[in-house]
PASEDREN-979615 format. One record per residue (C-alpha): x, y, z. Coordinates in steps of 0.25 Angstrom, whole numbers, plus 5000, padded with zeros to 4 digits. Example, Ala and Ser with C-alpha at 12.3 -4.5 7.8 and 13.67 -1.06 7.14 Angstrom:
<rs>
R   c1   c2   c3
R 5049 4982 5031
R 5055 4996 5029
</rs>
This chain:
<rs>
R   c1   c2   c3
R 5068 5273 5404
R 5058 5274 5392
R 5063 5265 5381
R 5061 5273 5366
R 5051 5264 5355
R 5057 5256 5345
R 5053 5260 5331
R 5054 5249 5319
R 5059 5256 5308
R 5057 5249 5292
R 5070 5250 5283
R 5067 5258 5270
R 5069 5246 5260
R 5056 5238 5271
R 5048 5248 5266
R 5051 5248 5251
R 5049 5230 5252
R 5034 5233 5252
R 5035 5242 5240
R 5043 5236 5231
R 5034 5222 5234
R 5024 5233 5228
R 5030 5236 5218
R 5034 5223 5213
R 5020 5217 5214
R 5015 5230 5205
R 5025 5227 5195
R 5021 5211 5196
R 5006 5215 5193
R 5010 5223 5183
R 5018 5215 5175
R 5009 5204 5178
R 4997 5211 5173
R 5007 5216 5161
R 5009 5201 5159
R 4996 5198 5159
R 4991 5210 5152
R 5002 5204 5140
R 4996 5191 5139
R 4981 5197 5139
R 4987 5207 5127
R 4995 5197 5120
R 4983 5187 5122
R 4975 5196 5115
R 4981 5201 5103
R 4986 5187 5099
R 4974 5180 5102
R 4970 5169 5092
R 4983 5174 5085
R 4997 5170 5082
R 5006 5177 5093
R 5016 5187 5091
R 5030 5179 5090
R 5027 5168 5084
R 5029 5164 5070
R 5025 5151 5062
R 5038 5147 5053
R 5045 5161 5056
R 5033 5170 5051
R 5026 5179 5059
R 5010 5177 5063
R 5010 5186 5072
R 4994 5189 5078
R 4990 5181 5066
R 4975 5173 5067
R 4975 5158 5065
R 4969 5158 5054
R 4977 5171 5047
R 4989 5163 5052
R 4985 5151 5045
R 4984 5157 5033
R 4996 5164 5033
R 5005 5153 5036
R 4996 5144 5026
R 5002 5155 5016
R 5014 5155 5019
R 5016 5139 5019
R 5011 5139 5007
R 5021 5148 5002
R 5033 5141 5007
R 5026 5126 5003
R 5027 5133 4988
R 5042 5136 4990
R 5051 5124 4989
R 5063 5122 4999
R 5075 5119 4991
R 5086 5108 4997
R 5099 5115 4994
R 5113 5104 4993
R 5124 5113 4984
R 5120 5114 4970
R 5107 5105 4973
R 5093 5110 4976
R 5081 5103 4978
R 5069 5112 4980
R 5057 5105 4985
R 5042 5109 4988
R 5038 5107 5003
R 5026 5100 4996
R 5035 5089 4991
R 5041 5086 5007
R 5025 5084 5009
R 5025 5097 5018
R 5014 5100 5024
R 5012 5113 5037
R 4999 5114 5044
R 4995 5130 5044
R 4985 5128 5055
R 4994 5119 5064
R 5005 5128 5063
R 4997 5142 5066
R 4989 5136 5078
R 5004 5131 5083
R 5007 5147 5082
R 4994 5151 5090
R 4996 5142 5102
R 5011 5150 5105
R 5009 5157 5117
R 4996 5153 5121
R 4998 5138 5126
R 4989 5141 5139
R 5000 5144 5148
R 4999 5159 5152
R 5012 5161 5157
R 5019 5152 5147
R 5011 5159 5135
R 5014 5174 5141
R 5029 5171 5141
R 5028 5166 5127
R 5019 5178 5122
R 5030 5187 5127
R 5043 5180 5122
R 5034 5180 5108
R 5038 5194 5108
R 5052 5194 5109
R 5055 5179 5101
R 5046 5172 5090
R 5042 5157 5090
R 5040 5150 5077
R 5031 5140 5076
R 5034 5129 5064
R 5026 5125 5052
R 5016 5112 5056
R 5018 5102 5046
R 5027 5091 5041
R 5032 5086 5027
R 5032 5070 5022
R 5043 5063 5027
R 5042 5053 5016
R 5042 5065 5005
R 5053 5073 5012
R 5063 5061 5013
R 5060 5058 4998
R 5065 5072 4994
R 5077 5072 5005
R 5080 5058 4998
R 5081 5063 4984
R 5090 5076 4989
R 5099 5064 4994
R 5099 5056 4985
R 5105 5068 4975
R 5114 5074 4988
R 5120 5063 4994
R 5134 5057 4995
R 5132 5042 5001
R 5144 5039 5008
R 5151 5026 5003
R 5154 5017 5012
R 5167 5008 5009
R 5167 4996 5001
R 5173 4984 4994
R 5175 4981 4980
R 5184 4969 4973
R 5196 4972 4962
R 5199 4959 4960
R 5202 4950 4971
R 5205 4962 4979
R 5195 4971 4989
R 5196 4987 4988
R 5190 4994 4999
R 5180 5005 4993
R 5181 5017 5004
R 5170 5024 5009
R 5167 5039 5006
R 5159 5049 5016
R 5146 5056 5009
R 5139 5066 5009
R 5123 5068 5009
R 5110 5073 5015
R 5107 5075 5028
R 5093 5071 5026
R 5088 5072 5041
R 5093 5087 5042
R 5085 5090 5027
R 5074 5083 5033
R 5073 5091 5045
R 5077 5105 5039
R 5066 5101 5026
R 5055 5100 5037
R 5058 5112 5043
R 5059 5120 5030
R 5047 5114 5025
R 5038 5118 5036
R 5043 5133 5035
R 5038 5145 5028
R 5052 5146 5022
R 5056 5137 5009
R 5072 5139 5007
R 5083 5131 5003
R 5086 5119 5013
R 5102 5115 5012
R 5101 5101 5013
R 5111 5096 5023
R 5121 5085 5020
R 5129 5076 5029
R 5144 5069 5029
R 5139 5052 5026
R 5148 5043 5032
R 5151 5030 5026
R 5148 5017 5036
R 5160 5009 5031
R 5174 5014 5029
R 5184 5009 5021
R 5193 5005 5035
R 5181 4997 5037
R 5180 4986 5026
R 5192 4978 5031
R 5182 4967 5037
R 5174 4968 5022
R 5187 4966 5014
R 5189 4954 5021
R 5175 4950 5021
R 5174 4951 5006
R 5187 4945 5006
R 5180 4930 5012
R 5168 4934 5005
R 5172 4929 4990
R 5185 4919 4995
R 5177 4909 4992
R 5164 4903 4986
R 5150 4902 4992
R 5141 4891 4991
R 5125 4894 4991
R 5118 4882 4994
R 5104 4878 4994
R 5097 4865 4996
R 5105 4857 4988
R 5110 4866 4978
R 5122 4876 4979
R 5130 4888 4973
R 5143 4893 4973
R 5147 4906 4973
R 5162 4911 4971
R 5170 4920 4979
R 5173 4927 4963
R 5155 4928 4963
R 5156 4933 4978
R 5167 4945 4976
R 5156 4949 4965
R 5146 4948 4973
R 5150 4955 4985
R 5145 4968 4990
R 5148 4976 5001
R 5137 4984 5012
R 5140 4989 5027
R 5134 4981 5037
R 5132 4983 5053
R 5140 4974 5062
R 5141 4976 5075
R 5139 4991 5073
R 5147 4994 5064
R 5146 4995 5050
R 5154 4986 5040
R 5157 4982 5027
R 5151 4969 5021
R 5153 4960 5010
R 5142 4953 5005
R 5137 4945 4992
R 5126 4954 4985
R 5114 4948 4980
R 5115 4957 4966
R 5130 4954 4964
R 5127 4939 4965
R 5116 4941 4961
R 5120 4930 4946
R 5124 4919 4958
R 5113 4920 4966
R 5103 4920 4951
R 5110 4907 4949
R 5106 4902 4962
R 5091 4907 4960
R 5090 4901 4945
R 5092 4886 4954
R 5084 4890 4967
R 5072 4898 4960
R 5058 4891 4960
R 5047 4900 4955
R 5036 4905 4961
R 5023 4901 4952
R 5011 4912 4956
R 4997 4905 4957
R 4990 4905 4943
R 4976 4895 4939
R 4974 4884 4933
R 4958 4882 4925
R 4950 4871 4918
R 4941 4882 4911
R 4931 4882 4921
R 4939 4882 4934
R 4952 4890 4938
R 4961 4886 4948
R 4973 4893 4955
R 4987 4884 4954
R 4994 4887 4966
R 5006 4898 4967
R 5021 4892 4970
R 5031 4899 4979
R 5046 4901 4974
R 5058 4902 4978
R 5071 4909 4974
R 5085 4914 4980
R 5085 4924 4989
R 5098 4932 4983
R 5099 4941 4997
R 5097 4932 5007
R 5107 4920 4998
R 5116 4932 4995
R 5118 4934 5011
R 5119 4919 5013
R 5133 4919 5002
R 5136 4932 5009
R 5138 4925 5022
R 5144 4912 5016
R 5154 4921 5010
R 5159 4928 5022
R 5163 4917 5028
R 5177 4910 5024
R 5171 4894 5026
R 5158 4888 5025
R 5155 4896 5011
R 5140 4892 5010
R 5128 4900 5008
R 5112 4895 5008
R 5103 4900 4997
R 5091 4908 5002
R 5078 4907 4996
R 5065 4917 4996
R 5052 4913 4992
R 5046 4919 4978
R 5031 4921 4981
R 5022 4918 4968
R 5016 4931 4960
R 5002 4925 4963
R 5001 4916 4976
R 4990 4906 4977
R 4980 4913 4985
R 4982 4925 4978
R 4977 4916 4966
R 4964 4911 4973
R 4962 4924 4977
R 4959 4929 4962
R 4946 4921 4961
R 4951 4913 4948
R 4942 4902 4949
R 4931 4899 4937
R 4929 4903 4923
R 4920 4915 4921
R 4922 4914 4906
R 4928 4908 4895
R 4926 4907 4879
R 4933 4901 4867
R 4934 4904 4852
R 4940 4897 4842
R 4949 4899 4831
R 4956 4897 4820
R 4967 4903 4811
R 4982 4903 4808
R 4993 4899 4818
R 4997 4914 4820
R 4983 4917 4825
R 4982 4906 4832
R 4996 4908 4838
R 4989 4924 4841
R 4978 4919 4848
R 4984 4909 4858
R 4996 4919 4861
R 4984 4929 4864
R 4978 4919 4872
R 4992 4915 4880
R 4995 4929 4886
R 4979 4931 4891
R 4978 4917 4898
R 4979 4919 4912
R 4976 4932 4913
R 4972 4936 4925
R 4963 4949 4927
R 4962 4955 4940
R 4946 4960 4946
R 4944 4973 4939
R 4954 4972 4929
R 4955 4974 4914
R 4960 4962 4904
R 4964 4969 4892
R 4968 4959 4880
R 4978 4967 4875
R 4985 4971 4886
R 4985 4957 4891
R 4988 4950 4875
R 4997 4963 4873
R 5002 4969 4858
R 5001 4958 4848
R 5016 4956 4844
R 5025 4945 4837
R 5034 4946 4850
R 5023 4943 4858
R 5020 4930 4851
R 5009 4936 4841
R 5009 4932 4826
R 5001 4938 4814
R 4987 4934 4810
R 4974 4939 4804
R 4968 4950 4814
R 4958 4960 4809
R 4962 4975 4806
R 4954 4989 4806
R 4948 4987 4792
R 4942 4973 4795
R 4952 4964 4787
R 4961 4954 4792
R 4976 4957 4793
R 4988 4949 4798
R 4991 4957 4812
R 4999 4950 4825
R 4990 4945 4835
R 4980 4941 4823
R 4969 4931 4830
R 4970 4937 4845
R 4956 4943 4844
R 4950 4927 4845
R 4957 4929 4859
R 4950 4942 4863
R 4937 4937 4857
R 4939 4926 4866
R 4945 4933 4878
R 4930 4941 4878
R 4921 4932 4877
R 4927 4926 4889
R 4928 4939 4896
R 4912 4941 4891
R 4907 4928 4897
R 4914 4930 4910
R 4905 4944 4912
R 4919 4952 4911
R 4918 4967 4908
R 4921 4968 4894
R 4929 4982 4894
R 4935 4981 4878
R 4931 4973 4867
R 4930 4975 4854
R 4924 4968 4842
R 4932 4965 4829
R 4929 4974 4816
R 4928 4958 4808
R 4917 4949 4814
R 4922 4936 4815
R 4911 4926 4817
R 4920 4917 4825
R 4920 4926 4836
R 4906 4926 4845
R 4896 4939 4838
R 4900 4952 4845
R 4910 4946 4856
R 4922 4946 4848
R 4935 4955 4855
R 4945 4960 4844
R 4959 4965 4850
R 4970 4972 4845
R 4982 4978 4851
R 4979 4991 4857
R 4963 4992 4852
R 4955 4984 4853
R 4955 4977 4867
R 4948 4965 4874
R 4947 4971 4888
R 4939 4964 4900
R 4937 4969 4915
R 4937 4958 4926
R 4925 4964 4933
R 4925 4952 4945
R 4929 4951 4958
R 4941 4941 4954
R 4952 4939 4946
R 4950 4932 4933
R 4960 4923 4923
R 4959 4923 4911
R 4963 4911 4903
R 4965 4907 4889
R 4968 4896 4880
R 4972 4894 4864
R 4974 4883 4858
R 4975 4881 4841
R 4960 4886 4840
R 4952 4891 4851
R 4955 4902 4863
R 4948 4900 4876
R 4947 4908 4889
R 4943 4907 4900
R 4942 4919 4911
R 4941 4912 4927
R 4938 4921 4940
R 4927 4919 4950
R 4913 4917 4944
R 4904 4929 4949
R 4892 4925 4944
R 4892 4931 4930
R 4880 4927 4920
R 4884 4932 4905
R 4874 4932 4896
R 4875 4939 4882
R 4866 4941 4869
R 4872 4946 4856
R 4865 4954 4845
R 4861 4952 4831
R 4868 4960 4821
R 4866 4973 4819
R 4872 4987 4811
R 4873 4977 4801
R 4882 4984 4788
R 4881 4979 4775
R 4896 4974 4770
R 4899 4983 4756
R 4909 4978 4746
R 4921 4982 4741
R 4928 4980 4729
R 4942 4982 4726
R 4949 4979 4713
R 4962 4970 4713
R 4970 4971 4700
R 4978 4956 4704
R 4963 4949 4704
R 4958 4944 4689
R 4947 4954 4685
R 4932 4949 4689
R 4936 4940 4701
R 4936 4945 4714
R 4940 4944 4730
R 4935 4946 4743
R 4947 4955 4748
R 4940 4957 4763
R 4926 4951 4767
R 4923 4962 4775
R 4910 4960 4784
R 4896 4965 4785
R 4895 4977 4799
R 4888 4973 4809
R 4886 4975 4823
R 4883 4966 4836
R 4881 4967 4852
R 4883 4957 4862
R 4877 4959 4876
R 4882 4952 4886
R 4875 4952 4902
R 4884 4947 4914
R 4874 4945 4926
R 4876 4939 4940
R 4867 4933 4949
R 4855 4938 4939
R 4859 4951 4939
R 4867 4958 4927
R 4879 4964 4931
R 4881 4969 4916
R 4877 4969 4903
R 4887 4974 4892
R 4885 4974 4877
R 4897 4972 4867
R 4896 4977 4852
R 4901 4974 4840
R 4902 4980 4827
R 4908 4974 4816
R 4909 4985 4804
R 4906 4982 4789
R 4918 4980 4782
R 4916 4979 4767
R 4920 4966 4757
R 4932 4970 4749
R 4932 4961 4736
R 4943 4963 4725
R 4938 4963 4710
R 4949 4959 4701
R 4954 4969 4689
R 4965 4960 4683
R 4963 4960 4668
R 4967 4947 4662
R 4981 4947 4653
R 4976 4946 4638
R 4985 4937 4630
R 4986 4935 4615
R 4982 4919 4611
R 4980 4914 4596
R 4968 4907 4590
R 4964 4896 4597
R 4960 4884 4591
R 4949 4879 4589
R 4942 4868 4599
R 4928 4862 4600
R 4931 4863 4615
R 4921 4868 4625
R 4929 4883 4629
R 4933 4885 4644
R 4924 4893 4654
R 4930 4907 4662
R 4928 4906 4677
R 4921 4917 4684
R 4927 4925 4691
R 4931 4920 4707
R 4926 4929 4719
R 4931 4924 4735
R 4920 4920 4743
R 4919 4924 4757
R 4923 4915 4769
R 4915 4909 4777
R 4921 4913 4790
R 4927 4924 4793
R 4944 4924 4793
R 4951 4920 4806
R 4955 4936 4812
R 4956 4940 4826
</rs>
């Protein structure tokens, strides 16, 4: 028997695997290459440019360029740094410049943060984002920041006007009794949410109002709480308090305690409580009591000199009562019901110049001094040591300026100034306050001149007085003229000074540099013939006369004076004075003599009387004591 072939037949969904898988890989390829050909589109068109989708603080710079993009945006924060943002409370409005938050936005910063979306190198990564960029936007923020110190100073003021403190609960005594002071909730400014929604709206395009957010405050003591403070302060002033120290000691009475206590919250243990305590500004009249007998002075270095020599008198340290730390010390004596004593604390006072800041100034020799002499009434003299008194020991910093009058100040009676013979703008004395300080100045200069000082002011008198050195007198007057001198070495100078009944030294001591002066003084010149005056004076006898002002013959001079050190001139000033004509005024008298009727005289063999000529005043020989 022949057996029939078997024939493998394939089932119809076998011969559609091998079509589908076809098909599938086609529509891979294709979307693969569709994909791909995306990308290689999209590269393309925003190449070097700001990618569809993405916006910079909510606007659009879609396909923009770099630096198109830069310029733009720069535009456009511009525009919003030019419009204020406006905190809004109720009624209350404050609208402030983003200038004045110390805003700043860096433009480039924030346009090359927009170009790198989409392209951070990883292809698949930045295909997925350039095709969610067409469906959803992503914003990029301003770069930039405001000043933190500028920002908290506005946000400080906005709380200072807004806020509601909340008030913690007190104490306060009526009489001998304590009433509780209860606490009360506030109100005020959320000042970290304003701070974080302010830098968001200043680094925006979009300047608006800003609702400044408040908060509930909550007091850290309330009234339930003050039980262990009533009966704190209860303890507190029931009795007295010794202070003690060394061997002295005060007493402080329970009656000065109640009116000195205060109240704050303290931390113990973690919880916040009431406290009582004796405040140094309440006690502050016992604890001055206590000061006045523990004081002792600080004395700041100052120098003693011999006129040649200067040498520094060392500085002292003080003490005095230290009123916080003393006015913890009752505070602790006070809470307790026995053993009532307190010790006095003491701090240091540091003197306002210590010694070695004194040898550091360089105030060692004399570097010039001059006297002149005088003479005059008591009030001048009284002038002229008064003037002397507020320059001595003056001290002149390198590079400074010594100006006499600010340093002498406005001659007044209240400032210990009397009235005496000064020279005034037509040349003739007059009683003025201050008369006679001029001698001062005139010798104030001539010490600054021999110490090679840079003379910055000076200014002759309109009178000569030939008591004063030719051409290096110095006339002062409050306001104009001034006697000013520049320290122009490397170290501090002291200027000294001393009056006595009839000369004015000083003496000027720093470090000796060197300095030679040397000086040469002219003849006179611009000589101006005086004229006369004559002036008729109906109270003086006719024919005599009197030398009403002396006036002076005009004439000029120059001093030279040449500082040099080593061999070498350093400078070479010249200092000149003019001393203008002013005319003799002399009154000529026009009183007619009575004429009275006499009889007959009788006769005498006598020899009859001469008439005396008629008197004139000679001038003095000196000139009067002025400035």
């Amino acid at each position: 028997m022949t057996s029939s072939p078997i024939v493998a037949r394939t089932s119809p969904r076998a011969r559609r695997r091998p079509h589908q898988r076809r098909r599938l890989i086609v529509v891979a390829v294709a979307v693969v290459a569709l994909l791909g050909l995306f990308f290689v589109v999209d590269g393309l068109v925003f190449r070097g440019r700001i990618h569809y989708g993405v916006t910079i603080s909510g606007v659009s710079f879609n396909r923009a360029v770099e630096d198109d993009a830069v310029r733009q945006l720069q535009q456009l924060v511009d525009q919003a740094q030019a419009e204020p943002v406006i905190l809004v409370r109720e009624e209350n409005r404050w609208p402030v410049l983003p200038d004045e938050f110390g805003t700043s936005v860096d433009v480039p910063e924030t346009v090359a943060e927009a170009l790198t979306v989409a392209r951070n190198g990883n292809v698949f990564q930045d295909l997925a984002k350039r095709v969610s960029l067409y469906f959803k936007n992503q914003d990029i923020a301003l770069q930039g920041g405001v000043e933190a110190e500028k920002m908290d100073k506005i946000i400080a003021m906005v709380a200072e006007k807004l806020d509601t403190p909340p008030v913690n609960a007190g104490l306060r005594f009526s009489g001998h009794d304590i009433i509780v002071i209860h606490d009360k909730e506030g109100f005020v400014v959320d000042q970290d949410a304003l701070r974080d929604s302010l830098t968001s709206k200043l680094l925006s395009l979009h300047s608006t109002d800003l609702e400044i957010p408040m908060v509930k405050a909550v007091p850290s003591v309330r009234a339930a709480d003050t039980s262990e403070a009533v009966a704190e302060a209860r303890t507190m002033i029931s009795a007295p308090v010794e202070l003690t120290h060394e061997d002295a000691s005060w007493t402080i009475s329970g009656e000065q305690i109640k009116h000195s206590l205060d109240f704050t919250v303290t931390v113990t243990a973690g919880r916040e409580r009431l406290t009582s305590y004796i405040s140094p500004d309440k006690a502050v009249d016992f604890l001055n009591a206590v000061n006045e007998d523990v004081k002792v002075d600080a004395n700041k270095a100052t120098w003693e000199a011999d006129g040649q020599t200067a040498w520094v008198v060392p500085a002292t340290v003080g003490t005095m009562l230290d009123y916080q730390k003393t006015a913890e010390s009752l505070s602790a004596a006070a809470r307790a019901a026995t053993g009532r004593t307190a010790k006095a604390s003491l701090k240091e006072l540091q003197p306002e110049r210590t010694t070695e800041q004194a040898q550091e100034m360089g105030i060692a020799s004399a570097i010039g001094k001059y006297t002149t002499s005088f003479s005059g009434s008591e009030n001048r003299v009284n002038n002229i040591q008064r003037a002397a008194k507020l320059i001595h020991n003056w001290l002149l910093a390198p590079g400074d300026v010594f100006s006499f009058n600010s340093v002498v100040g406005q001659r007044t009676e209240d400032r210990g100034f009397r009235s005496a013979p000064v020279i005034n703008s037509n040349g003739q004395l007059e009683d003025d306050l201050g008369g006679g300080i001029c001698q001062v100045a005139t010798t104030l200069f001539n010490a600054a001149f021999f110490a090679g000082l840079e003379i910055v002011e000076r200014q002759n008198h309109s009178l000569y007085i030939d008591h004063y050195p030719m051409g290096r007198d110095a006339a002062v007057s409050w306001g104009w003229p001034d006697l000013k001198f520049r320290n122009n070495t490397d170290h501090w100078l002291l200027v000294r000074a001393h009056a006595d009944g009839s000369s004015v030294t000083f003496v000027i001591y720093g470090t000796p540099d060197g300095r030679q002066v040397s000086y040469s003084t002219s003849n006179w010149y611009d000589i101006v013939a005086q004229t006369e005056e004559r002036i008729e004076n109906s109270e003086l006898a006719a024919g005599d006369t009197r030398v009403k002002d002396y006036g002076q013959t005009g004439r000029s001079c120059t001093v030279t004076r040449t500082v040099e050190i080593g061999g070498s001139v350093v400078s070479k000033d010249t200092f000149r004075s003019v001393y203008p004509m002013y005319p003799k005024t002399v009154e000529v008298g026009t009183k007619v003599p009575e004429t009275t009727t006499t009889t007959k005289p009788t006769p005498t063999t006598s020899k009859p009387a001469t008439t005396a000529a008629p008197t004139t005043t000679s001038p003095p020989t000196t000139a009067p004591e002025a400035e």
